[in-house]
C-alpha positions as CSV (number, residue, x, y, z in Angstrom):
1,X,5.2,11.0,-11.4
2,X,2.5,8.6,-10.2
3,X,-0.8,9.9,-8.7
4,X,-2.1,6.7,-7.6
5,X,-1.1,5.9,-4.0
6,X,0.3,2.4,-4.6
7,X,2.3,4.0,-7.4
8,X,3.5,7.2,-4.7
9,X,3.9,4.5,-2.2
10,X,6.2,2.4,-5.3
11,X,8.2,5.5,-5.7
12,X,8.7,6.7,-2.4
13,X,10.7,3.2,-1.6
14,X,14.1,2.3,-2.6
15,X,14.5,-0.1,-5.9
16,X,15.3,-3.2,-3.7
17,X,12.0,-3.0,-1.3
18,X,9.5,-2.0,-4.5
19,X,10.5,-4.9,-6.5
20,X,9.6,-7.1,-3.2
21,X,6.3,-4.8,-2.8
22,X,5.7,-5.2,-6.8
23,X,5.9,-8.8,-6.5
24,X,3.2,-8.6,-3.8
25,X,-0.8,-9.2,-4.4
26,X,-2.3,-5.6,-5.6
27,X,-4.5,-5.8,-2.3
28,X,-1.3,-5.6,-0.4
29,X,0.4,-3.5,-2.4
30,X,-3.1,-1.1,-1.8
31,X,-3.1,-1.6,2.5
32,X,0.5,-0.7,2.7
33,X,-0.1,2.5,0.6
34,X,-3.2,3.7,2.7
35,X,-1.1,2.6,5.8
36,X,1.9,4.5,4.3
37,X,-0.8,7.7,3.5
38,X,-1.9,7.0,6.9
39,X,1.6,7.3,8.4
40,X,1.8,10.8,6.3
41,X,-0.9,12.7,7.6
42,X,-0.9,11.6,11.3
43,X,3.2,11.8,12.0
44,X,4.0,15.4,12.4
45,X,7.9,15.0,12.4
46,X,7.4,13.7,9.2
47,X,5.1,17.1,8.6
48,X,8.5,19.1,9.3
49,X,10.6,16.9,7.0
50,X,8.1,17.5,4.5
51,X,8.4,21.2,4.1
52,X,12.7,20.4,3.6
53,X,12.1,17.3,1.6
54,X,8.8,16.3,0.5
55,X,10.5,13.0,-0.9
56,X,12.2,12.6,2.2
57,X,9.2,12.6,3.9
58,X,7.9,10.2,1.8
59,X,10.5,8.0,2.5
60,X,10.5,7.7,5.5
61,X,6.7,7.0,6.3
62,X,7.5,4.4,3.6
63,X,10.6,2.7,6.0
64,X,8.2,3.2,8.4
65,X,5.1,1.2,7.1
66,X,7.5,-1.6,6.0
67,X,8.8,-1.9,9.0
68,X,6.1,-2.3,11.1
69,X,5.5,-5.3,9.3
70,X,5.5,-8.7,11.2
71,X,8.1,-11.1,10.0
């Protein structure tokens, strides 16, 4: 299991949207991790899911972060 947060961010998303986050620049790859950590410790839904399912949680804040992309 990674410890680096691109690499929690990598394997919190599903094998179709990592390849296309892989592909990216490591810069991106390292603002959409701190955005997804970001999205971790402020959401406190996702603080719930995370006692159930800590991957679940992770997840999510990564659907999250993605989708709050523009374009």
């Amino acid at each position: 299991m990674p410890t680096d947060p691109v690499g929690r961010f990598l394997t919190a998303l599903d094998p179709e949207r990592r390849k296309a986050v892989e592909d990216r620049p490591r810069e991106e790859q390292e603002r959409l991790a701190a955005a997804w950590e970001r999205e971790l410790e402020a959401d406190t839904e996702l603080d719930s899911l995370d006692e159930l399912s800590p991957p679940a949680a992770e997840a999510e804040a990564a659907r999250r972060v993605l989708g709050d992309e523009p374009g």
